[in-house]
C-alpha positions as CSV (number, residue, x, y, z in Angstrom):
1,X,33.0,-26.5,47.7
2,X,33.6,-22.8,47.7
3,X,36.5,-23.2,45.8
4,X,34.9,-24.9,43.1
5,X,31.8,-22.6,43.0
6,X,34.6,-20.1,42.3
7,X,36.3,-21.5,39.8
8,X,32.8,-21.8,38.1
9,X,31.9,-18.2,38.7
10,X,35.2,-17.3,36.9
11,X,35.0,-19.1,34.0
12,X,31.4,-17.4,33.5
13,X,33.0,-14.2,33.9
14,X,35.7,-15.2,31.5
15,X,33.2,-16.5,28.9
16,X,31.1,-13.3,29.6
17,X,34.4,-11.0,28.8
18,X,35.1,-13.2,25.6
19,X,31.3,-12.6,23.9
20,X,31.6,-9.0,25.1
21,X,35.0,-8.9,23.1
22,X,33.6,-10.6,19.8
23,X,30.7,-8.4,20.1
24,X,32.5,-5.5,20.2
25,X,34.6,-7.0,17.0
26,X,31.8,-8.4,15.0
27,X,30.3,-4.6,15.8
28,X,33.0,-3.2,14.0
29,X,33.9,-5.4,11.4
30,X,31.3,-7.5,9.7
31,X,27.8,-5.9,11.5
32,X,27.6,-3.3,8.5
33,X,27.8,-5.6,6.0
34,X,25.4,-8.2,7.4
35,X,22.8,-5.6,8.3
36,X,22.9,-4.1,5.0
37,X,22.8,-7.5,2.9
38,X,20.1,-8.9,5.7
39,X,18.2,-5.7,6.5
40,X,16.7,-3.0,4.9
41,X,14.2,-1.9,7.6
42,X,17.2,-0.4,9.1
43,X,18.0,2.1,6.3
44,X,14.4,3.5,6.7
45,X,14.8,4.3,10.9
46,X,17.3,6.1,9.3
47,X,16.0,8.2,6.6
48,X,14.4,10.6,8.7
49,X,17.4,12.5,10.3
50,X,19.6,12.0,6.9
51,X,16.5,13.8,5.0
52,X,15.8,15.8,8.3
53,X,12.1,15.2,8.2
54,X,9.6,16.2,10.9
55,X,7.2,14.0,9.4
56,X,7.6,10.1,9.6
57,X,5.5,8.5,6.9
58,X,5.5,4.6,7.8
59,X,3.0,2.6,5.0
60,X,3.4,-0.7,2.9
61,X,2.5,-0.8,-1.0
62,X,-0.4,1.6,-1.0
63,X,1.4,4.6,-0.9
64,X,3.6,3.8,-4.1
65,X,1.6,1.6,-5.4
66,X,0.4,3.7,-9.2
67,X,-1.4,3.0,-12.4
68,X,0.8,2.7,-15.8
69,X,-2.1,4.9,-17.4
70,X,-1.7,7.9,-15.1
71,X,-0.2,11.2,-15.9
72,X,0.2,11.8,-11.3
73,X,2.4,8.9,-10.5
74,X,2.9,10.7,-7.1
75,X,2.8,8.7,-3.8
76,X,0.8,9.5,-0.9
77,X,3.5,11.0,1.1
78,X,4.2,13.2,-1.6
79,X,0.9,14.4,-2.5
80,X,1.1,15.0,1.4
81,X,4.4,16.6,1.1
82,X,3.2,18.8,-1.6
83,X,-0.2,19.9,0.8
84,X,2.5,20.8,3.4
85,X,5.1,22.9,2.5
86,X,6.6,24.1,5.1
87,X,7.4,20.5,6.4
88,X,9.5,17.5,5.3
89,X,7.7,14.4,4.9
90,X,9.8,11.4,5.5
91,X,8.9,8.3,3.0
92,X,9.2,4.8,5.4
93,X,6.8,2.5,3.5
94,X,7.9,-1.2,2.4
95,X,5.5,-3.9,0.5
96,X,3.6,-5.8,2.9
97,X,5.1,-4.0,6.3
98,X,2.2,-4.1,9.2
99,X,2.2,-2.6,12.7
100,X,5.0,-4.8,14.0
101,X,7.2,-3.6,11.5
102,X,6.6,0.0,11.7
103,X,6.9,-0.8,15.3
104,X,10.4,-2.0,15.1
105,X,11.2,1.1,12.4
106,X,10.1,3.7,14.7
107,X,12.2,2.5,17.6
108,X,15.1,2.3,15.7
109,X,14.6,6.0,14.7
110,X,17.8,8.0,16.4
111,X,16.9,10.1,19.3
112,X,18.2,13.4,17.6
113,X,16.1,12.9,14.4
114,X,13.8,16.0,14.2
115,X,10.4,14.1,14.0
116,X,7.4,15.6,15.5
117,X,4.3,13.5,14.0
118,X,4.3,9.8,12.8
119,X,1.7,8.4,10.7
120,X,1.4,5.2,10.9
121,X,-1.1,3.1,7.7
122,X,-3.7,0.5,9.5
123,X,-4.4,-2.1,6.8
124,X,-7.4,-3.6,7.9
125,X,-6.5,-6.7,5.9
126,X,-3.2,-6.9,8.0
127,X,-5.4,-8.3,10.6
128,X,-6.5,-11.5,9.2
129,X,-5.3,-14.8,9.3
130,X,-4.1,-14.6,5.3
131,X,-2.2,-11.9,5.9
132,X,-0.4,-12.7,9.7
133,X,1.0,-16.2,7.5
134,X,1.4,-14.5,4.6
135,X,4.4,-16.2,2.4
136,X,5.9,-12.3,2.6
137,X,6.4,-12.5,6.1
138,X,9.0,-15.0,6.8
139,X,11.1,-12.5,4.9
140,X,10.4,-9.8,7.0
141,X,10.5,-11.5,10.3
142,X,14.3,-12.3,9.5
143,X,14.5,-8.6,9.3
144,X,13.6,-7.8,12.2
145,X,15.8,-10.0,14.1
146,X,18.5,-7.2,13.1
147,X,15.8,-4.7,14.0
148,X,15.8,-5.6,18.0
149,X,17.4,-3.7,20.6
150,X,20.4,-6.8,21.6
151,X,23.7,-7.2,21.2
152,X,25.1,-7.4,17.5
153,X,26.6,-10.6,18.1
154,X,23.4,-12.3,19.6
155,X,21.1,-11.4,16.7
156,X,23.7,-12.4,14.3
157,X,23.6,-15.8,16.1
158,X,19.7,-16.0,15.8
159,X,19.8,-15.3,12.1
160,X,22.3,-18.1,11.8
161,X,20.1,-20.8,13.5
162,X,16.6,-19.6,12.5
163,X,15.7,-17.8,15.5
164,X,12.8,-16.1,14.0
165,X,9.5,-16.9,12.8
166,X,9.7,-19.8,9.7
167,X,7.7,-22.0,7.8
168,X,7.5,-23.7,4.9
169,X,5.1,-23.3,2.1
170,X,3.0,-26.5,3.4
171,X,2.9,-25.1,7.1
172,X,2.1,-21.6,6.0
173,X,-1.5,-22.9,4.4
174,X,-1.7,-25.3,6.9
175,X,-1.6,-22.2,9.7
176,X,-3.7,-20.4,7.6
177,X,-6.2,-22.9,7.2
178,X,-6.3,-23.9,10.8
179,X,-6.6,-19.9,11.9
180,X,-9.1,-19.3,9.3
181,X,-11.5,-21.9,11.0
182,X,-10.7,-19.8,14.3
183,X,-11.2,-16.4,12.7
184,X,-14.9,-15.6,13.9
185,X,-16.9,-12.5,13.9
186,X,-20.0,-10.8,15.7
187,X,-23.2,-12.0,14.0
188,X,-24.5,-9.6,11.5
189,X,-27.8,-9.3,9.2
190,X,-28.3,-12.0,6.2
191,X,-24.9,-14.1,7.2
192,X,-25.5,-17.4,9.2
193,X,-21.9,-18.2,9.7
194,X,-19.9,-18.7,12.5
195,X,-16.1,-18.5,10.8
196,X,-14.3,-17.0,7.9
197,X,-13.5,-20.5,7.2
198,X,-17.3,-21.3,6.5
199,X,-18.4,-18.4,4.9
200,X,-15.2,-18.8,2.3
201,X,-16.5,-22.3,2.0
202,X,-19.8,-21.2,1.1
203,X,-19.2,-18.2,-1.6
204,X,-16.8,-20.6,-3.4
205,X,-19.6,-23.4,-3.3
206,X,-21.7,-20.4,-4.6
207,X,-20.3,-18.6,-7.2
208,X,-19.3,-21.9,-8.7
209,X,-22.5,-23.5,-8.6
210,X,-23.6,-20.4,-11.0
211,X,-20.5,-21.1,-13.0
212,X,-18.8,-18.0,-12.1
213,X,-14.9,-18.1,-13.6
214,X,-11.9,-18.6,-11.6
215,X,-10.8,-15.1,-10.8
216,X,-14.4,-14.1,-9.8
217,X,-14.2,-17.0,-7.5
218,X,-10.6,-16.2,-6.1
219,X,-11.5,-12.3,-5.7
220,X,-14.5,-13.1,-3.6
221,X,-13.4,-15.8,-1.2
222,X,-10.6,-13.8,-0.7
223,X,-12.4,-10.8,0.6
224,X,-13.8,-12.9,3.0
225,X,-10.9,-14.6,4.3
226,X,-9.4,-10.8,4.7
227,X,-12.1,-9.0,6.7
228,X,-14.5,-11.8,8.0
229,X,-12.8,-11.3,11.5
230,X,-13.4,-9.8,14.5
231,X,-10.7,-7.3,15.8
232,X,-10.1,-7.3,19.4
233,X,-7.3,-6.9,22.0
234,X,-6.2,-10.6,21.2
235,X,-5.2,-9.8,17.8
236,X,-0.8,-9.6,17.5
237,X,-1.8,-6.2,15.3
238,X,-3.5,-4.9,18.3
239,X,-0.7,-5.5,20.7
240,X,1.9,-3.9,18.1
241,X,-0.5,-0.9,17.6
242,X,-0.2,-0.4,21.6
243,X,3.4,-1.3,21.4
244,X,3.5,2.3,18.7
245,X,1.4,4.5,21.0
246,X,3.4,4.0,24.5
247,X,7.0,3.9,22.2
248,X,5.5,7.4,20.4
249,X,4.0,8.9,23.8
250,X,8.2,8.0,25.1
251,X,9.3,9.5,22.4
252,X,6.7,12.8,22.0
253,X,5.5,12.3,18.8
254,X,2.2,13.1,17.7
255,X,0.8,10.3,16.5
256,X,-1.6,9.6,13.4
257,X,-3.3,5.9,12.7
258,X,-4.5,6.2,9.0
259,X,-6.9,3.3,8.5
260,X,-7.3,2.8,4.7
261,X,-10.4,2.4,2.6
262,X,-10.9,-0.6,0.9
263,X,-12.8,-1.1,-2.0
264,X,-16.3,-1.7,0.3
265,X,-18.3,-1.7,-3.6
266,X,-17.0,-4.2,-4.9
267,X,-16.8,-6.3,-1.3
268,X,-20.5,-5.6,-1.3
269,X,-21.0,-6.5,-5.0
270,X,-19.6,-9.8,-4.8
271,X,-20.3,-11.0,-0.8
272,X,-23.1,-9.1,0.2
273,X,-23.5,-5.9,3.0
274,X,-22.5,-8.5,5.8
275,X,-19.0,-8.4,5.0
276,X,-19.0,-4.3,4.4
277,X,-20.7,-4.2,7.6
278,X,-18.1,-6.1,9.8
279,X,-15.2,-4.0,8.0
280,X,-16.8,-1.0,8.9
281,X,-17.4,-2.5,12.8
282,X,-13.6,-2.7,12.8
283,X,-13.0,0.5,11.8
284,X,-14.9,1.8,14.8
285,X,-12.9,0.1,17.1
286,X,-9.5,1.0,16.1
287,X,-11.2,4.9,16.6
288,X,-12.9,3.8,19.9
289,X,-9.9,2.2,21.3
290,X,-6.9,4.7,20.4
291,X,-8.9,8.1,19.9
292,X,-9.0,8.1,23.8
293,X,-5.1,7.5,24.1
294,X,-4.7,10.7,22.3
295,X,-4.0,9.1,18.7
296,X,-5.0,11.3,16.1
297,X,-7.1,8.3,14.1
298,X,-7.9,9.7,10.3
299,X,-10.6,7.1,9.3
300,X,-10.6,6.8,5.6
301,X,-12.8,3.5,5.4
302,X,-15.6,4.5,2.4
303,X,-13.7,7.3,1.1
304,X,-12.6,5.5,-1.9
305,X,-15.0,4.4,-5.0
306,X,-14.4,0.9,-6.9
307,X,-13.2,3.1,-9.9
308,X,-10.5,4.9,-7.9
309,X,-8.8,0.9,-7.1
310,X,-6.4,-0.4,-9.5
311,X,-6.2,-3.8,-8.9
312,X,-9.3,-6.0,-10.0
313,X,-7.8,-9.9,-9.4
314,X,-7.1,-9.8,-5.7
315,X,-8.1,-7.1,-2.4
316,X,-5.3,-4.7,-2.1
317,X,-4.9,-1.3,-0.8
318,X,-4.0,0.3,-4.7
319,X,-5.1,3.5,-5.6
320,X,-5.9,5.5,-8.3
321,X,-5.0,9.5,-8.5
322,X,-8.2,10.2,-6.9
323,X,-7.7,8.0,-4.2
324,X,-4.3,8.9,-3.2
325,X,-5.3,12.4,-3.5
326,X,-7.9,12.0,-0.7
327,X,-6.0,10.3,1.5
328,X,-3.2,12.7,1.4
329,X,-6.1,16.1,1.8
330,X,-7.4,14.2,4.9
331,X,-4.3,13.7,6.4
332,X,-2.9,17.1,5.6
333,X,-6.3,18.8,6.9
334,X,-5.7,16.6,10.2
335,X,-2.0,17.6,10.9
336,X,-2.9,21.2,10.5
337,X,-5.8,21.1,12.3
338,X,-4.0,19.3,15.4
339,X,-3.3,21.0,18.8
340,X,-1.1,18.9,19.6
341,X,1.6,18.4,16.0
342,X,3.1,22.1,16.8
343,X,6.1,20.3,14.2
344,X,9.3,21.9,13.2
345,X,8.9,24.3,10.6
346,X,11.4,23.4,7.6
């Protein structure tokens, strides 16, 4: 009996010495190639010691996101950049990234990069149900399997066999249909529904009894589905947002949650104040729950006018000059108003 419980033992530690040696050869062979066809989050953990930035921007579309017509095509981080001189913002934003992501980014930042503050976008909309299946996720979730802190060999395995998050177009609206009916919210003045799901049913039964057109129609309901929802600590956003304030407390950064304005006129215009109202209720919770953590939380929500949003045929977090420019003064006045930044001067 022992003898065979030995000869078991030592093939385990054989097969354990043969993955450690194709991990260390995979590491040094095909690893670089694979993470840069496979992974691009990686290049941005990166970005801020090759640019040696004390400043970590981390955002998705809404910072680069311009109008053809403008003369200012700046970003947000540069307009930031340009309030700050005598610091070196870092540009980390990717289309359709969310608190997991950034989470994953910001871990993978090396320990001798100079950074002193990260600011981190909250996109309200990131919270829904729409958005957590989005058909841009899948993508990113295969990311991030190259993103996690595990041997190179073992991730390269998982992205062979689908060991990520996956669906097909049918079970992506199927989840999102299902989550919608779950998505509820705290009652609120002049709406009599209990679910995202029945108050999308309702201004699309609406609108088209008036014979409103299609894009009217699609612009509305989709408001709801994106902010008629109750955030709470049950939410994966919420769990990744905590995941960001222990890794940046580890890591002593001073860290800034910049919640972005919507456009609350037209929201209002086209679903009524109820809708505004729960936004807004969110809002105050992402303050009431991290302010006391010591997270420097820059609230932008109303900030914004319709006027200063460029898109017009579906909610996104686009801005005009105007609106990139006050985002960029509010976050500027908060960094140098902080006791606690005291970043690198550049």
């Amino acid at each position: 009996m022992k003898t065979t419980l030995k000869k078991i033992l030592l093939k385990f530690l054989l097969l354990f010495i043969v993955l450690v040696c194709l991990d260390i050869v995979y590491r040094h062979t095909l690893y670089s190639k694979d993470l840069q066809e496979n992974c691009t989050l990686m290049e941005r953990s990166l970005k801020p010691l090759e640019e040696n930035a004390d400043i970590a921007y981390l955002g998705e579309s809404s910072n680069h996101a311009v109008a053809e017509d403008e003369e200012d095509k700046r970003f947000i981080s540069d307009m930031l950049q340009d309030l700050l001189p005598n610091h070196r913002v870092c540009n980390m934003d990717k289309d359709a990234c969310h608190a997991g992501i950034y989470y994953d980014i910001l871990r993978n930042i090396p320990t001798n990069a100079p950074i002193r503050t990260a600011i981190v976008t909250v996109n309200i909309r990131s919270f829904s149900s729409e958005w957590i299946y989005s058909d841009l996720e899948v993508p990113l979730q295969k990311e991030q399997v190259f993103m996690r802190q595990a041997p190179a060999l073992y991730k390269r395995m998982l992205l062979s066999f689908k060991g990520y998050a996956h669906w097909s177009e049918q079970e992506r609206i199927i989840k999102v249909k299902k989550a919608l009916q779950r998505q509820r919210f705290d009652p609120v003045n002049g709406v009599s529904f209990a679910t995202a799901s029945e108050w999308d049913k309702a201004v699309c039964d609406s609108l088209t009894a008036i014979g409103s057109d299609e894009p009217t129609i699609s612009m509305a309901t989709h408001y709801v589905k994106a902010f008629a929802c109750k955030i709470d600590d049950k939410n994966p956003r919420i769990r990744d947002l905590d995941h960001i304030v222990k890794l940046c407390n580890k890591r002593g950064w001073h860290l800034i949650f910049l919640i972005l304005p919507d456009n609350e006129d037209q929201m209002k215009e086209m679903v009524g104040p109820g809708l505004v109202e729960i936004l807004r209720r969110n809002g105050t919770y992402i303050e009431q729950r991290y302010k006391p953590l010591g997270v420097s939380v820059i609230n932008c929500q109303g900030m914004v006018r319709d006027a200063d949003f460029r898109d017009r045929d579906f909610p996104t977090e686009h801005y005009r000059q105007a609106g990139r420019q006050a985002i960029a003064t509010a976050l500027a006045s908060a960094i140098k108003n902080s006791k606690r930044t005291n970043i690198k001067k550049g």
